[in-house]
Structures are given as C-alpha cells and as structure tokens.
C-alpha positions in Angstrom: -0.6 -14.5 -2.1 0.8 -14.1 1.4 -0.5 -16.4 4.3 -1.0 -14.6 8.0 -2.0 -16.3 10.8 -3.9 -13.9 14.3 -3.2 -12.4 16.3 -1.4 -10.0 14.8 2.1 -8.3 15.5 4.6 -6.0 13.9 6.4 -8.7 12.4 3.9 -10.3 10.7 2.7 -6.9 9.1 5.5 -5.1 8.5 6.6 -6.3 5.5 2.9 -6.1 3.7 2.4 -3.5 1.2 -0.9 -1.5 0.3 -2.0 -3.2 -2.7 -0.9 -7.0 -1.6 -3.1 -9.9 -1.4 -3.2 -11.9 2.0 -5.4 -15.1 3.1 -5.6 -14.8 6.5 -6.3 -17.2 9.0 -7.1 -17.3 12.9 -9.8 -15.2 14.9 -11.1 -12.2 14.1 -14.0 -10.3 15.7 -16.9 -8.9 14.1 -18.2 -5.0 15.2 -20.0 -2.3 13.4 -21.2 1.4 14.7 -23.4 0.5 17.9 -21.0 -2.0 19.2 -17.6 0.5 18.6 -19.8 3.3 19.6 -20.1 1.2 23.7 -16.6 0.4 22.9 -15.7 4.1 22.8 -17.7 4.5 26.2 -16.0 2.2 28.1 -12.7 3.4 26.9 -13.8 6.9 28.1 -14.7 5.4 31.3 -11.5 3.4 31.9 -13.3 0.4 32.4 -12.3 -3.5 31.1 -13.1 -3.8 27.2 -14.8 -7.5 26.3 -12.5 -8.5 24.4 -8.3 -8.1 24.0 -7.8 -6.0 21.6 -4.0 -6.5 22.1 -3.0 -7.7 18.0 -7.0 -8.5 17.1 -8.8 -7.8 13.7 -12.1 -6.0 13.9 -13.8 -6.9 10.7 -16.3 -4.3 10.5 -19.6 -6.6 9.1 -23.0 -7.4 10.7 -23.4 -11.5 9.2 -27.3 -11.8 7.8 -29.6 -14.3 9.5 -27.3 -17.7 9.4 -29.0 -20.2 7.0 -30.3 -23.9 8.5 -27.2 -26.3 8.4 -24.4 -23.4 8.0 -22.1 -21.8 10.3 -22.6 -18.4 9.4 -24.8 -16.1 6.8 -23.7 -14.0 4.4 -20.8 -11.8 5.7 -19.7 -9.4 3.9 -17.8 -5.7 4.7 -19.8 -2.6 5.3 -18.6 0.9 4.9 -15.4 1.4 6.8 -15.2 5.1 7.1 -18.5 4.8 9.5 -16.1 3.8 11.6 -13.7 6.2 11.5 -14.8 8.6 14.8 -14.1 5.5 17.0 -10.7 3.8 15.0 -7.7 5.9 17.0 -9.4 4.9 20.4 -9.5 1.6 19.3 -5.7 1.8 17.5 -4.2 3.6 20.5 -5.7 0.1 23.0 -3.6 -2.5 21.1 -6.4 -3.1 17.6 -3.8 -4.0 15.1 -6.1 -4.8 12.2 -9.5 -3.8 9.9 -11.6 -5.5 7.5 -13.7 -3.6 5.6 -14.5 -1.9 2.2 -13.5 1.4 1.3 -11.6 4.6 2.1 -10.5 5.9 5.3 -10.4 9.5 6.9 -6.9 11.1 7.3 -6.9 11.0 10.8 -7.2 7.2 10.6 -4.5 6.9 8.2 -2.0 8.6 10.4 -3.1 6.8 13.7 -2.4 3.5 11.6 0.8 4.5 10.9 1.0 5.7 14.1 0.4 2.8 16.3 1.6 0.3 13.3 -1.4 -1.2 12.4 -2.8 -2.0 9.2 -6.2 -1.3 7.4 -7.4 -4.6 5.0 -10.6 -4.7 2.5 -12.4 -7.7 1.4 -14.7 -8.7 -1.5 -18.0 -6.1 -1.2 -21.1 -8.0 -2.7 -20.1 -11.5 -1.9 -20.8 -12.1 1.4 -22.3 -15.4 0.6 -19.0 -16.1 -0.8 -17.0 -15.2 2.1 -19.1 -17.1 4.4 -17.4 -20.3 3.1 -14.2 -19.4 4.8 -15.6 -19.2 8.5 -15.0 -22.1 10.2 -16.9 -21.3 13.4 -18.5 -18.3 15.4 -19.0 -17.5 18.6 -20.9 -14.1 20.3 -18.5 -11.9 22.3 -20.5 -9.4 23.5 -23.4 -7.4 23.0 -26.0 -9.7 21.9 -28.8 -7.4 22.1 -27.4 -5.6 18.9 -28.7 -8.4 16.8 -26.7 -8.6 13.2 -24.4 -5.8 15.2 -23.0 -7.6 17.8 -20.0 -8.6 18.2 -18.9 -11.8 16.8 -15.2 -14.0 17.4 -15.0 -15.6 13.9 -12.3 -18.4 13.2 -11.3 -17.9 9.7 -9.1 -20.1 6.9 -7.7 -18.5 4.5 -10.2 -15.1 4.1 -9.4 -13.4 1.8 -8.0 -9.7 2.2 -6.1 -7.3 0.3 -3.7 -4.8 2.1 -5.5 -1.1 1.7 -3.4 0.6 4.6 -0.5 -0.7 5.2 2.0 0.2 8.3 3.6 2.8 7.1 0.7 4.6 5.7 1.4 3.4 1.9 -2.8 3.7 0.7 -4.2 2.0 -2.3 -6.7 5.1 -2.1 -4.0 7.5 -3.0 -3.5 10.7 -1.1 -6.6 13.1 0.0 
C-alpha cells in the first residue's frame, strides 16, 4: 500500500494507478452539494474561495453528530457523482483530489485528466470505521450547513483506493 502525504502535487500522484491502494495522510476538507453549490457561486462571481484549493482533497462526506469523548462521528463517503455539475470549476481552481464512493460522469473524467488530478474512493458503510483515522477537525466555512459544512480534517493513514487516476485510467471501465 502506497503512503501520500497533503497537499497534493503532480509528483506525488503521477505515478498512482486506478485500482491502487493509498493511506493517506495530512488535511483534507470535507464538502457535499450545498457547500460546492456556494463554492460554484463565488467562483462565478470572481470572488476569494475559503479555503486554498491549490493541491487540497475534498472528501465529499457530511460526519454524523460526533459522539461524547471522540473527535469526530461517523464519516463515511456519499455519492460522488452528486457532485459532478460543480467538479471542473473546482478542478480548473487548483482541487487536486476526491474522496468519495462511486462513479463519475464523463465530463469529470476528462477534466481530471485534464487538470491532472485524481478521483479516490473509500470504504462505503463504515464510517464509524473511518472515524478512527481522523486526528482532529476543524470548521472552514459554512457552518450554518450543519453535517454539510465544510470541515479541515487531519487524517493518518485513511484509507483510499485510486478510482481516477491522472491520466484518466478508471476502475469503473469506460461509459
């Protein structure tokens, strides 16, 4: 299994494959439909973004209510493909990384491949599980989204296995 540390940059991606298993660890950020969709607006607006998306992971999950005495509740990925309207915006400002489950669209594929990022998937149904590799967790921005806002998670070692990789190799097969 292949270690990666954030932020990430050509180099550290270029030589993963669709299909490989990677622990990451470092700081990702947590978003999900109503926070990307006010992304998208200010975008469209030219205005400042809260967050550098310059070689950051969106992990595309909305943690569940966080237990007394643990750092975060049960986080696991949601549907990428929800996600897909707002992904080349995102791509084409600097995001180098997703987390999430599931296929993409084919206009995502290409702007991955495009701006060189890279698409991961995680472990759908054991959020609980993946909970036990964030080490801390901060809010970002948008608070008023509740379980939507947008989180900065430092991770060890999450686990992640390449589903896009940069040059458009996909575990999903072709569409």
């Amino acid at each position: 299994m292949k270690k990666i540390n954030t932020p990430l940059d050509l180099n550290k991606i270029k030589s993963l494959k669709a299909g490989q298993e990677v622990c990451l660890t470092g700081i990702i950020y947590t978003a999900r439909d109503q926070a990307h969709k006010r992304l998208l607006e200010l975008i469209k607006k030219g205005k400042r973004l809260p967050l550098d998306l310059k070689g950051a992971i969106i992990y595309y999950c909305g943690p569940a209510k966080t237990p007394k005495g643990k750092i975060i509740g049960s986080c696991g990925p949601t549907t990428s493909s929800r996600m897909d309207e707002f992904t080349p915006f995102l791509l084409a400002k600097g995001l180098k990384g997703m987390i999430g489950k599931g296929s993409r669209s084919q206009e995502v594929k290409e702007a991955i491949k495009k701006h060189k990022g890279i698409y991961f998937i995680t472990y759908a149904g054991c959020g609980a599980l993946l909970s036990k590799y964030v080490r801390s967790v901060k809010t970002v921005a948008y608070g008023d989204l509740g379980p939507e806002a947008i989180l900065k998670l430092e991770v060890e070692n999450f686990p992640l296995i390449v589903a896009i990789d940069v040059n458009g190799g996909c575990i999903y097969g072709e569409d």
